[in-house]
C-alpha positions in Angstrom: 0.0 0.0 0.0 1.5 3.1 -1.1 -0.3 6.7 -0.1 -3.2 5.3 1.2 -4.0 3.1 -1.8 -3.9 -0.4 -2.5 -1.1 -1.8 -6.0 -4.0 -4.4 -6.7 -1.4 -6.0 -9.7 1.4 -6.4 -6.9 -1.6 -7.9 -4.5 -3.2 -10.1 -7.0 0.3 -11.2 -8.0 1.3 -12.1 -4.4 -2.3 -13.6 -4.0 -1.6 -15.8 -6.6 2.0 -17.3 -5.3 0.5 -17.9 -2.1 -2.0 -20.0 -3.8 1.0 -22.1 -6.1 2.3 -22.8 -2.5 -0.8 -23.6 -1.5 -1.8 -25.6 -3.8 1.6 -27.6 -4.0 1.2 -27.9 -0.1 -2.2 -30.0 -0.4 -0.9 -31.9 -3.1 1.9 -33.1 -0.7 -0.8 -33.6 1.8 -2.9 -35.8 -0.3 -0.2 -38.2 -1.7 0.4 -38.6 2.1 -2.6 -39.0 2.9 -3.1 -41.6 0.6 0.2 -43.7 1.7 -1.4 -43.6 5.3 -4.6 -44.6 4.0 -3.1 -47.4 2.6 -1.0 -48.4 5.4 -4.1 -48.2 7.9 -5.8 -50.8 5.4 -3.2 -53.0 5.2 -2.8 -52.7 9.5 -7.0 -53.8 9.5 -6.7 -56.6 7.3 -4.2 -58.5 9.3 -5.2 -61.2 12.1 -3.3 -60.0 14.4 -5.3 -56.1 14.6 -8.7 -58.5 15.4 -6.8 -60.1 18.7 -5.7 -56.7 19.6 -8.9 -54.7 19.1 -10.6 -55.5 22.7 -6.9 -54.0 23.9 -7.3 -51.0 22.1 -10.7 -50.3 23.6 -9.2 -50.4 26.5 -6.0 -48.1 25.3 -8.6 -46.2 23.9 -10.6 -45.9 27.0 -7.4 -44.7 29.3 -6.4 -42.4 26.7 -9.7 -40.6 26.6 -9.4 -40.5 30.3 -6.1 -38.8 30.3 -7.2 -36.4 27.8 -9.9 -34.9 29.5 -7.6 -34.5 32.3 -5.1 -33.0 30.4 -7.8 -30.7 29.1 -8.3 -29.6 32.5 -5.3 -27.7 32.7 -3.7 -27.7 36.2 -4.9 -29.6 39.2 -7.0 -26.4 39.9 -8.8 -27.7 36.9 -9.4 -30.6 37.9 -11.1 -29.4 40.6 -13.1 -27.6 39.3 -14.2 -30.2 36.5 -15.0 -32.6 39.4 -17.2 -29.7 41.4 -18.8 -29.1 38.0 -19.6 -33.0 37.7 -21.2 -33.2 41.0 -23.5 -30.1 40.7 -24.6 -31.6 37.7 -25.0 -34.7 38.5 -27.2 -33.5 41.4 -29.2 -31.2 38.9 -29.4 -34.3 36.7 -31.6 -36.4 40.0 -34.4 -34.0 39.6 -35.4 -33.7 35.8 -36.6 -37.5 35.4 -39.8 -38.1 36.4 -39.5 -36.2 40.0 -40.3 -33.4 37.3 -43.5 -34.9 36.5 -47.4 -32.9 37.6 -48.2 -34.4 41.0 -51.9 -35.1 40.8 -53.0 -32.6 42.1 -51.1 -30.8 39.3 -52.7 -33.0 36.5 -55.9 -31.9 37.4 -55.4 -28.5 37.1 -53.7 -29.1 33.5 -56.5 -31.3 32.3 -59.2 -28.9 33.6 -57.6 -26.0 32.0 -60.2 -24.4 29.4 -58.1 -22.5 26.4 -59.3 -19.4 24.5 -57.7 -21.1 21.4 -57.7 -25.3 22.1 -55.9 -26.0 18.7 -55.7 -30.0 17.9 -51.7 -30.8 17.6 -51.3 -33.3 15.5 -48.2 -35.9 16.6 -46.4 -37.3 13.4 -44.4 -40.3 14.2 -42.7 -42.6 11.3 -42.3 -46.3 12.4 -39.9 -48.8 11.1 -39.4 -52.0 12.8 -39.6 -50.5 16.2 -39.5 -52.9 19.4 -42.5 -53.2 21.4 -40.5 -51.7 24.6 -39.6 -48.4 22.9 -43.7 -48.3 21.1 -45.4 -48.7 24.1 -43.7 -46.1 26.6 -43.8 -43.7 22.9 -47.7 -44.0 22.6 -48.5 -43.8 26.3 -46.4 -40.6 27.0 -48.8 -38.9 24.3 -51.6 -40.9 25.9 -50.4 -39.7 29.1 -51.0 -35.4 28.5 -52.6 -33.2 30.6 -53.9 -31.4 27.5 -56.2 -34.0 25.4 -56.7 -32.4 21.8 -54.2 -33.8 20.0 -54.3 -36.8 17.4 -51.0 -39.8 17.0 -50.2 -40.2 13.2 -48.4 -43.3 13.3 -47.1 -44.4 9.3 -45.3 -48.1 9.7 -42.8 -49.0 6.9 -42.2 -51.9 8.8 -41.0 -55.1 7.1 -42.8 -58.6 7.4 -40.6 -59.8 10.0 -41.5 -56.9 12.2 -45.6 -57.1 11.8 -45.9 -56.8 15.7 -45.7 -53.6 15.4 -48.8 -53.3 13.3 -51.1 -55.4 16.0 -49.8 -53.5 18.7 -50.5 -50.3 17.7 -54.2 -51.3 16.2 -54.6 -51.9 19.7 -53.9 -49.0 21.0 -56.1 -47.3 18.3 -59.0 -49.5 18.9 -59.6 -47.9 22.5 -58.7 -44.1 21.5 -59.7 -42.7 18.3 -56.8 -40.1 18.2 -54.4 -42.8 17.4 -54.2 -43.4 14.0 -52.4 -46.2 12.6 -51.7 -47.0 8.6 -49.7 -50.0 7.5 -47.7 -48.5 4.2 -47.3 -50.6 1.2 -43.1 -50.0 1.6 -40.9 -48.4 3.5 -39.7 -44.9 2.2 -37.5 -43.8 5.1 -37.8 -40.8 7.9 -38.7 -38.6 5.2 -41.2 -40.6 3.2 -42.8 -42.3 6.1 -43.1 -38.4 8.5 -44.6 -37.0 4.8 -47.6 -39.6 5.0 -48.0 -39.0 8.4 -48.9 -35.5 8.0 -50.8 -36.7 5.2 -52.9 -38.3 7.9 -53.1 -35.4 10.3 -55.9 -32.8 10.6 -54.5 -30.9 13.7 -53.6 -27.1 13.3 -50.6 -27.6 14.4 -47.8 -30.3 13.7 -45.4 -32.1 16.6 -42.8 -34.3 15.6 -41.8 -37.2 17.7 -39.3 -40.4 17.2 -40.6 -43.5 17.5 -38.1 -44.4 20.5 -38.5 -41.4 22.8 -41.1 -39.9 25.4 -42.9 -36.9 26.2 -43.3 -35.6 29.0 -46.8 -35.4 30.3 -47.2 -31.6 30.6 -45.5 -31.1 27.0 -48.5 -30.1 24.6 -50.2 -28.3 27.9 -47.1 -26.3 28.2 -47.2 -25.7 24.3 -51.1 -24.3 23.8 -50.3 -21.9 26.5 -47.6 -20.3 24.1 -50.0 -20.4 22.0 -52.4 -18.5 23.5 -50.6 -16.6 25.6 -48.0 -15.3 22.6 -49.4 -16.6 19.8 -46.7 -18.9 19.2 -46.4 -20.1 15.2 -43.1 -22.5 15.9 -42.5 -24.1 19.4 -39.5 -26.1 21.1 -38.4 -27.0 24.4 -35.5 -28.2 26.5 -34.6 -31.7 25.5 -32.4 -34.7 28.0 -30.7 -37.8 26.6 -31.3 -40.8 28.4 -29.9 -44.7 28.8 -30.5 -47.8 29.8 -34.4 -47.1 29.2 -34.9 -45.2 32.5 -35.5 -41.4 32.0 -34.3 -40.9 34.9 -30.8 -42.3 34.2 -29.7 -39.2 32.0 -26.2 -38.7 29.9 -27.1 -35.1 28.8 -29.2 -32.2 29.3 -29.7 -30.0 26.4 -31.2 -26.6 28.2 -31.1 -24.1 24.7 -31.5 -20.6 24.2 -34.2 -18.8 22.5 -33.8 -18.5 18.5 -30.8 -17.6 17.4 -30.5 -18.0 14.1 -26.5 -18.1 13.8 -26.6 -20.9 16.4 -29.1 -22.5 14.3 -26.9 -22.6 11.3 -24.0 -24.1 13.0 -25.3 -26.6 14.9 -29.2 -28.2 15.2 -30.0 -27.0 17.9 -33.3 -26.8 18.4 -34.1 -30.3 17.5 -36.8 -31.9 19.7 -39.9 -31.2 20.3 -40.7 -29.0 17.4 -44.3 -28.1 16.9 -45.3 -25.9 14.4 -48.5 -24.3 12.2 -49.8 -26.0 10.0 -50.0 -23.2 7.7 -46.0 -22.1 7.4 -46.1 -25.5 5.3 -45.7 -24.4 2.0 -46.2 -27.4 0.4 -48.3 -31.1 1.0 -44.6 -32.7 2.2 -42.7 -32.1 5.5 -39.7 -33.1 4.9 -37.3 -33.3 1.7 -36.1 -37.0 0.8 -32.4 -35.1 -0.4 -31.7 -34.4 3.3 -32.3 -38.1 4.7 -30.2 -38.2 8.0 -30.8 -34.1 8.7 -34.2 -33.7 7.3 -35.6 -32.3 10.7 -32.6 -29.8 10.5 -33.5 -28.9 7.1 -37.4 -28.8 8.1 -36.2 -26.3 11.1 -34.4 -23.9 9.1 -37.2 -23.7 6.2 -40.0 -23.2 9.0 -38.4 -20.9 11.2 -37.8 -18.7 8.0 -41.2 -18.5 8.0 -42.4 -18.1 11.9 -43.3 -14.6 12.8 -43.7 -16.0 16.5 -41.3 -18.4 17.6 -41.2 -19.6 21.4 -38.8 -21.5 23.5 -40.0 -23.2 26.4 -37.4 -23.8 28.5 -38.5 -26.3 30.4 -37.6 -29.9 30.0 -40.1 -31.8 28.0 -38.5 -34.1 25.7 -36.7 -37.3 26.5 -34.8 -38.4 24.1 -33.6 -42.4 24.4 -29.8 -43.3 24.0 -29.6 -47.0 22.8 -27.3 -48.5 19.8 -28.4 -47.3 16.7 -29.7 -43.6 18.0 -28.0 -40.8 16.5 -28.0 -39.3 20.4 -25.6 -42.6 21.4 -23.4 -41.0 18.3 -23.3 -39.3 15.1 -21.2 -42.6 13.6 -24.9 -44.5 13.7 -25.6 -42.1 10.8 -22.5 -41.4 9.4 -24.9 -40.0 5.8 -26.4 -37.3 8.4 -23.6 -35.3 8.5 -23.4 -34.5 4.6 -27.1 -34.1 4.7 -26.9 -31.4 7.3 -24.2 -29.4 5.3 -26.5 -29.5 3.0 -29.3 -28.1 4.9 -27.3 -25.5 5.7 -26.2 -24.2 2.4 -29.7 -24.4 1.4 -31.3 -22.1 4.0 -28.0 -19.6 3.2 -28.4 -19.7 -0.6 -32.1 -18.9 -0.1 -31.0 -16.1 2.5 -28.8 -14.5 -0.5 -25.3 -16.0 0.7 -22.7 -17.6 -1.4 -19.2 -18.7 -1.7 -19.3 -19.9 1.7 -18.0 -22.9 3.2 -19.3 -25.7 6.0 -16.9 -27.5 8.0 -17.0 -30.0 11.1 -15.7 -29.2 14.1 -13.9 -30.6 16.9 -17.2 -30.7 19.2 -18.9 -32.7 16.7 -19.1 -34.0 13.1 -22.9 -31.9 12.6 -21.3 -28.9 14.4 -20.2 -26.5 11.9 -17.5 -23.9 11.3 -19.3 -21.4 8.6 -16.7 -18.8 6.3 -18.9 -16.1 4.5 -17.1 -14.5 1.8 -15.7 -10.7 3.2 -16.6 -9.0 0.1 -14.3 -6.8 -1.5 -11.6 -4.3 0.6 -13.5 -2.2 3.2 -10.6 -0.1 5.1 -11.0 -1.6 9.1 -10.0 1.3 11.6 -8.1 -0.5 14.4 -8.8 2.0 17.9 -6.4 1.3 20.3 -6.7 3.3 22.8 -3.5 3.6 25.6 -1.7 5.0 28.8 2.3 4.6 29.1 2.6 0.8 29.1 5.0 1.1 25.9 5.7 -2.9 26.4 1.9 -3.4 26.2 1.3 -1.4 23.1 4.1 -2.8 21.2 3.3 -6.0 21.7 0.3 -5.1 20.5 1.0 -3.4 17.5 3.8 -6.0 16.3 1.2 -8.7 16.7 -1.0 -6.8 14.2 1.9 -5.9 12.1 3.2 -9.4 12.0 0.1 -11.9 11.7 -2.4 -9.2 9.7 -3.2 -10.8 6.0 -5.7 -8.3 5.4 -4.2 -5.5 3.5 -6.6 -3.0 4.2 -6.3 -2.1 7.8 -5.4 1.6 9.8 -5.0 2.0 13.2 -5.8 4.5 15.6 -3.7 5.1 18.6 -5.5 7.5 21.6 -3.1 9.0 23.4 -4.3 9.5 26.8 -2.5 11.6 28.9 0.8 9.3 29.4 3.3 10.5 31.6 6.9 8.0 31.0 9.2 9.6 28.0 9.8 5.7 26.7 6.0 5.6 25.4 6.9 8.8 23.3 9.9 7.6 22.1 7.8 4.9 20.5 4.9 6.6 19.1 7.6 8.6 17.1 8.9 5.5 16.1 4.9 4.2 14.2 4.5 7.7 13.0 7.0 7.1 10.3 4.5 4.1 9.4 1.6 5.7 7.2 -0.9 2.6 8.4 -0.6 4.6 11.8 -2.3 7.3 13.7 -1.8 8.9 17.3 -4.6 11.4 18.3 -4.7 13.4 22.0 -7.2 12.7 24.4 -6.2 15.3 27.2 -9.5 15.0 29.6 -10.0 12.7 32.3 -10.1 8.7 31.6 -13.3 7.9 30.2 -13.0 5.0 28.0 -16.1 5.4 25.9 -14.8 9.2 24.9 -11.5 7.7 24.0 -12.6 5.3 21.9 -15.3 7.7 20.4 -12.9 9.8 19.6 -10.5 7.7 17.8 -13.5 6.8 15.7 -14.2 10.1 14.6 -10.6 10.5 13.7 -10.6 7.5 11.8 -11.6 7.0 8.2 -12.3 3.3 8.0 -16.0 1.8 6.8 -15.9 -0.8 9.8 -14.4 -0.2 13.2 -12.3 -2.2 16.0 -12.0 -1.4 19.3 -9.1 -3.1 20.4 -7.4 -2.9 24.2 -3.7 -2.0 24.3 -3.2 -5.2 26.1 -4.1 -7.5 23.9 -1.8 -9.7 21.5 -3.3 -11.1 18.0 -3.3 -14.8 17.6 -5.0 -15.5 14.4 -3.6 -14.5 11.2 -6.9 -13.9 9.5 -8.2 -12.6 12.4 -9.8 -9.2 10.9 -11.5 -11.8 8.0 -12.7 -13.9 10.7 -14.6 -10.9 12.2 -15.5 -8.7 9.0 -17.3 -11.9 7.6 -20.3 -11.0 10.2 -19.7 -7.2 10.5 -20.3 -7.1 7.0 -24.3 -8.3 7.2 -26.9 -6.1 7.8 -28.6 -7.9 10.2 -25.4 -7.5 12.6 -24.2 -5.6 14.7 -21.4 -5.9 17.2 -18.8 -9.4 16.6 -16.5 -10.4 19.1 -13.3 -12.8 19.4 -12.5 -16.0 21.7 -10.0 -14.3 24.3 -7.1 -16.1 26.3 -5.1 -15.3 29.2 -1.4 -16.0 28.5 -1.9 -19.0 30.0 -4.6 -20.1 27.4 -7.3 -20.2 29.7 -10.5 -18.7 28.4 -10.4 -15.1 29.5 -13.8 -13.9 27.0 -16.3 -16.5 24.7 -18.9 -13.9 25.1 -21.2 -12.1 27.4 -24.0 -13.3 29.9 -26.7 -10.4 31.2 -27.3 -11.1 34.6 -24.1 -13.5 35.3 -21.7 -12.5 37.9 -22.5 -11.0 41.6 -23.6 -7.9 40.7 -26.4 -9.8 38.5 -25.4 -7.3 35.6 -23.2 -8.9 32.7 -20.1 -11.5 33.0 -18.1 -13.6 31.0 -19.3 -16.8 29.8 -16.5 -20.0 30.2 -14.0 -17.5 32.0 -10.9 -19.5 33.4 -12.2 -22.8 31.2 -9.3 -24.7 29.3 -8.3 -23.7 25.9 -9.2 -27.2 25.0 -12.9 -27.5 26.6 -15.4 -27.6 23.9 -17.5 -26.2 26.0 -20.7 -27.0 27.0 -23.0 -28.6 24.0 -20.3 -27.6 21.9 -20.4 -23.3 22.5 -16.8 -23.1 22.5 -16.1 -24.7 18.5 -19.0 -22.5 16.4 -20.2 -18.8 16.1 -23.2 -18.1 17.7 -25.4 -15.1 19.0 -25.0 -13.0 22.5 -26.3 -10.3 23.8 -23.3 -8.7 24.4 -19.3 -9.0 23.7 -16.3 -7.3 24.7 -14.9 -4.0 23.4 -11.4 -5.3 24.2 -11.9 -6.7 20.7 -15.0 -5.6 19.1 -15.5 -5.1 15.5 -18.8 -2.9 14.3 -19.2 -1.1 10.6 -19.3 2.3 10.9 -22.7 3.2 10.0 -23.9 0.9 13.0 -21.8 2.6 15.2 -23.0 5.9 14.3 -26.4 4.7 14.5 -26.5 4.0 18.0 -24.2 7.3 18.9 -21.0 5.0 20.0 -20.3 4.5 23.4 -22.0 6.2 26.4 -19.8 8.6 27.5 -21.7 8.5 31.2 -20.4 4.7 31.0 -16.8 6.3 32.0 -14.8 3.2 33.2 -17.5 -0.1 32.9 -20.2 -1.7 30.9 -19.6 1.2 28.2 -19.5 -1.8 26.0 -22.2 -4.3 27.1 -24.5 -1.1 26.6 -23.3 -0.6 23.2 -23.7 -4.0 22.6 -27.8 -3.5 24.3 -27.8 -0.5 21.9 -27.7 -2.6 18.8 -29.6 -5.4 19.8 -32.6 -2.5 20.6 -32.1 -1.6 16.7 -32.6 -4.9 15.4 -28.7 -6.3 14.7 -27.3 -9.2 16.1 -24.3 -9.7 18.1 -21.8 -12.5 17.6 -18.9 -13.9 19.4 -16.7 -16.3 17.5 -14.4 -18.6 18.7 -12.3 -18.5 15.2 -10.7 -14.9 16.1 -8.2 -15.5 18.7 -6.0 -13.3 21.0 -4.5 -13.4 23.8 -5.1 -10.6 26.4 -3.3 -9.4 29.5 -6.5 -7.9 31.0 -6.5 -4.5 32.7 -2.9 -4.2 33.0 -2.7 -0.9 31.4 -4.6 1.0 34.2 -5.2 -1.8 37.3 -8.1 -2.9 38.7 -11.1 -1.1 40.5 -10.0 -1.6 43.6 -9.3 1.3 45.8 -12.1 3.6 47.2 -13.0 5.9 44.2 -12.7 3.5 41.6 -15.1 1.5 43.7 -17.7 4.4 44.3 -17.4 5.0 40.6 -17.9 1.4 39.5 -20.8 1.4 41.3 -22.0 4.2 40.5 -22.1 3.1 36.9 -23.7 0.0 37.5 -26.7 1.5 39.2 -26.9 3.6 35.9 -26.5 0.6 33.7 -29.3 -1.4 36.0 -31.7 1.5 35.8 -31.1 2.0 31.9 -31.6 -1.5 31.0 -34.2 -3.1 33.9 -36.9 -4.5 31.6 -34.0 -6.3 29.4 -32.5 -7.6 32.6 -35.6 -8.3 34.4 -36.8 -10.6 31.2 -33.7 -12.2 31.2 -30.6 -13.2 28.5 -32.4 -14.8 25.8 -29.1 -16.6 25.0 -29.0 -18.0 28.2 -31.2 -20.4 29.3 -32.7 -19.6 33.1 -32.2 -23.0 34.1 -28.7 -22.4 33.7 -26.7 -20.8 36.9 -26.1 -17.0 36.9 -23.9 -18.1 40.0 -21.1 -19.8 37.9 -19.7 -19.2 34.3 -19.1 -22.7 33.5 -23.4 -23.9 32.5 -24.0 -25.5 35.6 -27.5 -26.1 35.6 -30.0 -25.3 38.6 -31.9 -28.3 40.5 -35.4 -28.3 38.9 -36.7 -27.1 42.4 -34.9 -23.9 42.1 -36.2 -22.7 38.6 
């Protein structure tokens, strides 16, 4: 970059020698790839690898043990891994059936007269299912506290599993909502849930496996968001149970309300999903192409749709872990995870997007890792703003310097009011550098002005408020954060952040977490290596809120909602900012794919004598009084059975909620 502007034939020719290296580089990998393959295929068809397999279960076994110790960290770690355990596992006691209406509950249910009593229809595809897993299915829909509702059951069953034909005639000879059609062959999930809801006549549609249970309050729970919100697309909290006892549970899925980032990344939603009949655009539920992820697909087409869609997070959805269920492992279905990528890049091609790709993650194979195209070469404006602390900033500033790719970058250095010669002695050092910057602040600290101000000095279409403290890890790391600022429909993204240690310092922000019950940091002082819980760590999702130590925003946005609050002097200047946008309409992402370290507070200490205190204080109350109805309702990213006590997702004993 010469005066400002870009050679574009010296940066298309480099761009294309990286890509010759590039290329040569997976060719390299492939040939090797292919001698491994081959050597792993010659290992499995020798005797000798069947006598050692029930060893390497075992080896297996130990190893996975010593990995998730190792992931731990430190002893510390540990212990705080094992106080997680128990508080869930005591969590875990009270969502089987002890979460079940007592009687006298069940009567009030059942007696319950609704403005609106819409029929739900219950579409459930059979194919060869055991009696076991049919009977405790039908009588947990048989079992609600809420009686309109019909059982579509379609059986592709084959002639060596016509049991399951008389036992559900049965059932529908003593209750006329269960209705039972034999097909003439099987067409899988897809085919057999379409003629299901050919079958149905209910307002709304539920979906339901053939091997899992409701729980009795579920389609109660479901007509009052109905009536009460007017509710177009319904789900719930979902648990994963084994050994065919619900209240023996593996995992407990507690979700947050729609969030359609988190949606496209990773299924979340899932189970129960009841919907209007009318957001059907067509006579077929589901598409045959996405076999193995058609209820992902299903989800992302309907909720396009939804004007009013509800979470209710309560559990009501058991979902049973056996051999053969994708929930004992994605491996049981290894065609679902191309079917969801597909899914995916459906619903994104319809919503405009393109040159994108969809990758696995570590968390899971149908967890995905999404890269939007950053279209063309918007100029970022990097706002740093800084104190003395000369080792801080440059460590800074070489970071950017030396793992930047994007060629389009300025940065913005506030100089507030520094008093050691050595920090001078540097800035004249950048000035000769024309990608840098320094502007005076000369009032009092007050981080919001600071920042504000470097802004308006600035002349870049997308900003990023960066803390002098801070070192950059990932190369692409503006890419991996102008990929989202760039969409209209968001507002504020923010990186994963580490301590120097590599323990998670920032993955987000929580309203309500912490003591003060205000905003905290989600998975602070969590391993580099956790994956978090369900998987949060590995995928972009939505937040309420991230942090301005790295915070990237377009311009326009940021101009929208006036910047930072300037009577936020020292705290929550940026969760407000963050509140600001959300008000407007945007989203706000944190993703874990932009990393830096960060040496928090170090450039001006912490808030802990007197009139720092008062002053913290002080602008909490502000911040409580400004934002009490948001606070009051709750994060929506957040589930509330989650603890606001602890940063890690323990969840609260049912009792408690």
């Amino acid at each position: 970059m010469e005066n400002g502007k870009i050679d574009f034939e010296k940066a298309y020719e480099k761009e294309r020698e990286l890509t010759r290296t590039l290329g040569e580089k997976v060719a390299a990998l492939e040939a090797e790839r292919d001698l491994l393959a081959e050597k792993v295929n010659r290992i499995k068809n020798n005797p000798l690898y069947k006598i050692y397999s029930p060893f390497k279960k075992l080896l297996m076994r130990v190893k996975h043990l010593f990995t998730r110790l190792k992931n731990c960290g430190s002893p510390a770690g540990v212990i705080r891994k094992i106080n997680y355990k128990r508080r869930q596992k005591a969590a875990m006691a009270s969502y089987g059936t002890k979460g079940f209406p007592n009687a006298e509950e069940r009567k009030r249910q059942s007696e319950t007269v609704f403005k609106n009593p819409v029929k739900i229809s219950i579409l459930v595809p059979l194919y060869n299912t055991k009696t076991v897993f049919l009977k405790e299915m039908i009588e947990s829909v048989a079992n609600q506290t809420y009686a309109n509702w019909e059982l579509c059951l379609a059986d592709g069953s084959d002639d060596a599993h016509s049991y399951v034909g008389e036992f559900c005639n049965k059932y529908a000879a003593n209750d006329k909502r269960i209705i039972y059609k034999k097909l003439e062959k099987n067409e899988g999930i897809s085919g057999n849930t379409n003629e299901c809801y050919r079958m149905s006549t209910g307002e709304y549609i539920g979906l339901f496996d053939h091997d899992d249970i409701l729980h009795p309050a579920a389609l109660y729970e479901y007509v009052k968001v109905i009536n009460d919100r007017d509710a177009d697309f319904i789900y719930c909290d979902e648990v994963t149970f084994k050994n065919g006892n619900i209240n023996k549970l593996i995992t407990m899925h507690f979700k947050p309300d729609y969030a359609i980032d988190n949606l496209r990344a990773n299924n979340y939603i899932c189970h129960f999903s009841v919907f209007k009949r009318s957001l059907l655009e067509s006579t077929e539920l589901f598409r045959k192409e996405f076999d193995g992820s058609q209820d992902h697909d299903m989800i992302l087409r309907l909720t396009d749709r939804a004007e009013n869609i509800v979470h209710v997070p309560k559990v009501l959805y058991y979902w049973r872990s056996h051999k053969g269920s994708v929930s004992s492992g994605i491996e049981a279905k290894t065609y679902a995870i191309e079917a969801a990528k597909g899914a995916v890049s459906s619903h994104l091609r319809r919503h405009g997007f393109s040159d994108f790709e969809i990758t696995s993650t570590r968390a899971f194979e149908t967890i995905f890792r999404i890269r939007y195209r950053v279209f063309g070469l918007p100029k970022v404006s990097i706002i740093i703003p800084n104190k003395d602390h000369k080792s801080d900033l440059k460590r800074c500033i070489e970071s950017i310097f030396e793992r930047t790719v994007y060629p389009n970058y300025e940065i913005i250095i506030v100089e507030n009011n520094s008093t050691c010669d050595d920090i001078f002695d540097y800035y004249k050092e950048l000035e000769s550098d024309p990608r840098v910057k320094i502007v005076k602040y000369t009032g009092e600290f007050n981080y919001s002005a600071i920042n504000n101000l470097g802004v308006k000095e600035s002349t870049g279409d997308y900003v990023l408020l960066l803390n002098n403290d801070t070192k950059v890890i990932t190369f692409n790391w503006i890419e991996e954060l102008l990929q989202y600022a760039q969409r209209e429909d968001v507002g504020a993204v923010g990186a994963k952040l580490l301590y120097p240690d590599r323990k998670i310092q920032h993955a987000g922000v929580v309203l309500g977490l912490g003591a003060h019950r205000v905003a905290g940091h989600i998975m602070c002082l969590q391993n580099y290596e956790s994956v978090g819980y369900m998987g949060k760590l590995c995928y972009a999702q939505n937040m309420s809120a991230v942090t301005g130590a790295c915070l990237m925003v377009s311009r326009k946005k940021y101009d929208e909602v006036a910047g930072l609050d300037e009577n936020l002097k020292i705290c929550l200047n940026d969760v407000d900012f963050c509140l600001k946008l959300r008000e407007k309409g945007y989203l706000n992402i944190f993703t874990p794919f932009c990393e830096l370290f960060h040496y928090e507070s170090q450039s001006r200490g912490l808030d802990t004598d007197k009139a720092k205190a008062e002053r913290y204080e002080k602008e909490v109350a502000l911040f409580k009084e400004r934002w009490k109805p948001v606070l009051d309702k709750g994060d929506p990213y957040f589930n509330p059975n989650i603890s606001l006590d602890h940063n890690d997702y323990t969840i609260k004993p049912l009792e408690t909620v």
